[in-house]
C-alpha positions as CSV (number, residue, x, y, z in Angstrom):
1,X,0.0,0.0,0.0
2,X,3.1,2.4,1.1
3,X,4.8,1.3,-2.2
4,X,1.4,2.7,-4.4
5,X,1.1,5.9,-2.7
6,X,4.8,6.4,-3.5
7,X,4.4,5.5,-7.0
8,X,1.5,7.9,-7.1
9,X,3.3,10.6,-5.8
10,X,5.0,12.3,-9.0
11,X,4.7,16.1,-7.5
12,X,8.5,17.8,-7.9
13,X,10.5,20.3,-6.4
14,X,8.1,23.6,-6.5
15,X,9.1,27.0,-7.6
16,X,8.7,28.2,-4.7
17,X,11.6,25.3,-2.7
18,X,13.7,26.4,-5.8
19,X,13.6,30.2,-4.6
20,X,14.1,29.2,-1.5
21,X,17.3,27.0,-2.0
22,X,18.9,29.9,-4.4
23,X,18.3,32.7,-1.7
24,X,20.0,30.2,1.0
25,X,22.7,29.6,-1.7
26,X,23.1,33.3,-2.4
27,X,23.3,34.0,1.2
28,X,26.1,31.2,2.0
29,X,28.1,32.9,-0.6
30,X,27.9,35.9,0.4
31,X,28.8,34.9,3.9
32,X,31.7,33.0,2.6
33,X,32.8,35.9,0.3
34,X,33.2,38.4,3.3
35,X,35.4,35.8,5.3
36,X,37.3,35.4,2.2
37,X,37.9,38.5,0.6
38,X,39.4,40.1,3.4
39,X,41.9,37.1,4.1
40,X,43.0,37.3,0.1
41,X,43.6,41.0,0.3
42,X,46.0,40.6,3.1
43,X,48.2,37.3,1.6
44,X,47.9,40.0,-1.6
45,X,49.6,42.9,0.1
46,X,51.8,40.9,1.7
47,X,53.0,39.4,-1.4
48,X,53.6,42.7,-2.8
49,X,55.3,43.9,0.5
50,X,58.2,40.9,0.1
51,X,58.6,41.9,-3.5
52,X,59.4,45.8,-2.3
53,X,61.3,44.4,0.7
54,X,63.6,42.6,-1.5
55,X,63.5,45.2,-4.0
56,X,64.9,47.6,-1.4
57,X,67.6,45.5,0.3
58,X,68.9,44.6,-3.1
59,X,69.4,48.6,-4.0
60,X,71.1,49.3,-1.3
61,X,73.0,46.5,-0.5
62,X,74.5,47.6,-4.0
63,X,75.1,51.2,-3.1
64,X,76.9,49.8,0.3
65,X,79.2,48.0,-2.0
66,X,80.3,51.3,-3.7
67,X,80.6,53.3,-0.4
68,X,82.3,51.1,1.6
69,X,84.8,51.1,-1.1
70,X,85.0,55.7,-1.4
71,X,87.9,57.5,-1.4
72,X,85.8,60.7,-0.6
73,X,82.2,60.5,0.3
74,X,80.1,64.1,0.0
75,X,76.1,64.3,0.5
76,X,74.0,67.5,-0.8
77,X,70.4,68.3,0.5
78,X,69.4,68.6,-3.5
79,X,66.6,66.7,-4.5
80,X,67.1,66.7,-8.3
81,X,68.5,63.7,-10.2
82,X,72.4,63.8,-10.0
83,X,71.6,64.0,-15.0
84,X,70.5,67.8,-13.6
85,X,73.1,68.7,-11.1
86,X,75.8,68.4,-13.4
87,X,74.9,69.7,-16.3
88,X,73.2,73.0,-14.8
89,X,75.5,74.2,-12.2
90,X,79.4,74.7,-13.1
91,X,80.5,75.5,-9.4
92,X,79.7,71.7,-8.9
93,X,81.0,70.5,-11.9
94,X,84.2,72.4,-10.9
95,X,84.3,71.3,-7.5
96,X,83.6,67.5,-8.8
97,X,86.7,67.6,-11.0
98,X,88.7,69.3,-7.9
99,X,88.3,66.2,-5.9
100,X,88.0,64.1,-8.5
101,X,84.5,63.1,-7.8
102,X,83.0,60.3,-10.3
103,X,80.3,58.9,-9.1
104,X,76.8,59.4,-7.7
105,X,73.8,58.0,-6.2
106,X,71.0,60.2,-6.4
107,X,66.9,60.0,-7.2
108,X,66.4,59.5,-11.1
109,X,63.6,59.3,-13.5
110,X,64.8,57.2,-16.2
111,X,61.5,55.5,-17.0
112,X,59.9,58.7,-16.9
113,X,62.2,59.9,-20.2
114,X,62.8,56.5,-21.7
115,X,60.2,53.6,-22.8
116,X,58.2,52.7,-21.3
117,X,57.5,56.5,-20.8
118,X,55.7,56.7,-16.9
119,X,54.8,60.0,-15.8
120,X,56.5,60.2,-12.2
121,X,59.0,57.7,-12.1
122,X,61.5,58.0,-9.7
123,X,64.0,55.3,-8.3
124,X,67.2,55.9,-6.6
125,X,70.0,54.8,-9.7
126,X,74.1,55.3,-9.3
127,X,75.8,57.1,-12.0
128,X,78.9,58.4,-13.8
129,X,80.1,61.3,-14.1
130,X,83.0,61.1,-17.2
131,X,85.0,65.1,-17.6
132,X,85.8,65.9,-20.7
133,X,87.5,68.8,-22.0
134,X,84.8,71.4,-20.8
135,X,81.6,70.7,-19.1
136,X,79.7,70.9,-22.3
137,X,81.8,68.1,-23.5
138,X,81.2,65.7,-19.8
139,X,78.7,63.7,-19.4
140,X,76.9,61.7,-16.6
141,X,75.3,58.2,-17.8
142,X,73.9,55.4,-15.8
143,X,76.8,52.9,-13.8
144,X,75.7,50.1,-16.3
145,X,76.6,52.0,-19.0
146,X,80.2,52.2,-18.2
147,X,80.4,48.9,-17.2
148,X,79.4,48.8,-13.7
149,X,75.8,47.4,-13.5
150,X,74.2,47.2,-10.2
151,X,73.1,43.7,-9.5
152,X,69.6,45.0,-8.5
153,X,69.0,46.4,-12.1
154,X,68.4,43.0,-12.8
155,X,65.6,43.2,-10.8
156,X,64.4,46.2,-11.4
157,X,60.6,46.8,-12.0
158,X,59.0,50.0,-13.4
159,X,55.8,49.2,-11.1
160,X,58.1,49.8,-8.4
161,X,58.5,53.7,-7.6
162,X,59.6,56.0,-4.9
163,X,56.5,57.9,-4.5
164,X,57.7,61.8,-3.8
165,X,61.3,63.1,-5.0
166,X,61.6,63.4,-1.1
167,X,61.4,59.0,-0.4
168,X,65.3,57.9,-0.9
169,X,67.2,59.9,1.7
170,X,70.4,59.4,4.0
171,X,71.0,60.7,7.7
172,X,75.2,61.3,8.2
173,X,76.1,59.2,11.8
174,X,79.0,59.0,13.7
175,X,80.8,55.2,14.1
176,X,81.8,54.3,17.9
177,X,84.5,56.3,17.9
178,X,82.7,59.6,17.2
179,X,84.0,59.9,13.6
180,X,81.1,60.8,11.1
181,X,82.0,58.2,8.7
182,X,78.7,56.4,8.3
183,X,75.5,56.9,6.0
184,X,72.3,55.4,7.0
185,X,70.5,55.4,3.3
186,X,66.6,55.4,3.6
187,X,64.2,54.2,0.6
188,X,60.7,54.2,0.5
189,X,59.1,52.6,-2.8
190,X,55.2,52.0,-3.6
191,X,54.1,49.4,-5.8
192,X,50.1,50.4,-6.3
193,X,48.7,51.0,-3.0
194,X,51.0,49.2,-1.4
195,X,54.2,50.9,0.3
196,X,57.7,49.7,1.9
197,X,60.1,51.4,3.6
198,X,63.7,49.7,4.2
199,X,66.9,51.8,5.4
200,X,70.8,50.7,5.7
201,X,73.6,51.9,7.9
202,X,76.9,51.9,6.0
203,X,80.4,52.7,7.5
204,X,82.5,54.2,5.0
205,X,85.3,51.8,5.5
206,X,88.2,54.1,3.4
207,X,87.5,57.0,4.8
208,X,89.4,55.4,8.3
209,X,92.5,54.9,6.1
210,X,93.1,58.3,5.5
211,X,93.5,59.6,9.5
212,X,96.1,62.2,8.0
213,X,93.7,64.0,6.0
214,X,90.7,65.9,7.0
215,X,88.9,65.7,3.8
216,X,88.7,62.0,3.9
217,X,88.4,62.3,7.9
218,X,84.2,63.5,7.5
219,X,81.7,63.3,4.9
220,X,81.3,66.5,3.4
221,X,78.3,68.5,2.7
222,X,78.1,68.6,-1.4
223,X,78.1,72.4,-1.7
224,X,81.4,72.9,-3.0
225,X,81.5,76.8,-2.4
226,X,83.8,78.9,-4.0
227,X,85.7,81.2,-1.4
228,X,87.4,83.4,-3.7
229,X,89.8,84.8,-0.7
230,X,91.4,82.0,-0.6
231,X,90.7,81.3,-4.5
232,X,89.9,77.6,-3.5
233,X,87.0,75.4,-2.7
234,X,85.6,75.4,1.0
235,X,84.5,72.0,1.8
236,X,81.3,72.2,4.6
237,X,81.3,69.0,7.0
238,X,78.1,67.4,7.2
239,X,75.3,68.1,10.0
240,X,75.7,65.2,12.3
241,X,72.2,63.4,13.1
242,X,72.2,62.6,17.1
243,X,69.4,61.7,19.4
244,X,66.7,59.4,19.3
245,X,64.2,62.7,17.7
246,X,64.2,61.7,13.9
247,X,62.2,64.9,13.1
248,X,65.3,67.2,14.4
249,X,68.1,65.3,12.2
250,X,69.2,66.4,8.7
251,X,68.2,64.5,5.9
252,X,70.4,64.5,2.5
253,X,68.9,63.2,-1.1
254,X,72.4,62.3,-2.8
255,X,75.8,61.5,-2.5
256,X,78.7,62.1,-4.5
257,X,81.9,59.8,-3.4
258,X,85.3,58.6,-5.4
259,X,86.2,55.5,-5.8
260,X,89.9,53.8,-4.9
């Protein structure tokens, strides 16, 4: 009798069940979406912050290289890619070929001028400067093209930019022995709303091997003025950051240094 009024029953699902079970459906999924979402977006931006922390230690573990190794080490408070310093202002030029300054690590927009062409570009690059007979005839190109490629230029990504002219920075320190022979280079990159700021403290190893002169002796402030009493260039030592208050110490954009 049971097995009759089974057969007998041939009603389906109704429209009404269906509704229902694609509103619970909907709901789940929604549900599921907002525990979800959030947990993507963080493995996302933390994806994105290893690629700009390794981005960052790569640069400047590179520039450490090339400053431990200086013969003369001298920072400027100029913001302007070390292509512009150069080219528009002869008392530097001067006072680079007076102390036989070649090199340079400065903010630079390379991308910005070159393809791809990306309004805003800026990323901390090291160049050369080559004297020729006049400033007119010198020129300052990138370290790879003379030869010297960074290894980080391997990895370098156009997505990855310093966001203000203002975000690669250094902070002169003295070592233990009170001599201010040591950089502490600061960069802060942004890859889409993502940022990451790494910094390094470098000691200027060279600069101890020459305890008989007093240029080598400090790290110089960049200014190269011309004191036409003396009909020489007066080198400015660099302000000293002390203290624990960041907000009081004197931040430089570039530094200019020679090479043994």
């Amino acid at each position: 009798m049971l097995l009759r009024k089974m057969r007998g029953n041939k009603r389906g699902i109704t429209l009404v069940e269906t509704i229902v079970a694609i509103a619970v459906t909907a709901i789940l999924a929604v549900c599921l979406s907002y525990m979800l979402i959030p947990i993507m977006n963080v493995y996302s931006t933390n994806r994105v912050k290893v690629e700009l922390n390794e981005a960052v230690t790569g640069r400047l573990n590179d520039f450490a290289m090339n400053l431990r190794g200086a013969d003369g080490v001298y920072v400027t408070k100029d913001t302007r890619s070390f292509f512009k310093n150069v080219k528009t202002n002869q008392v530097l030029y001067d006072g680079c070929r007076k102390f036989d300054v070649h090199y340079a690590i400065a903010q630079d927009n390379w991308y910005e001028v070159n393809k791809p062409k990306i309004s805003g570009y800026r990323y901390p690059e090291m160049g050369i400067l080559e004297f020729g007979s006049s400033k007119e005839k010198s020129q300052v190109k990138g370290a790879s093209a003379w030869g010297e490629k960074l290894v980080s230029d391997e990895y370098q990504n156009y997505d990855i930019s310093c966001p203000t002219t203002e975000d690669f920075y250094m902070y002169v320190k003295n070592d233990a022995s009170g001599r201010a022979v040591c950089l502490e280079l600061h960069l802060n990159v942004k890859k889409g709303s993502v940022t990451y700021e790494g910094s390094k403290t470098i000691l200027c190893e060279n600069l101890l091997l020459q305890k008989n002169d007093a240029m080598h002796g400090k790290i110089f402030e960049n200014n190269f003025s011309w004191n036409e009493s003396i009909y020489d260039f007066v080198l400015t030592p660099a302000t000293v950051s002390t203290g624990t208050n960041s907000s009081k110490w004197t931040k430089y954009y570039s530094v200019w240094f020679s090479k043994l």
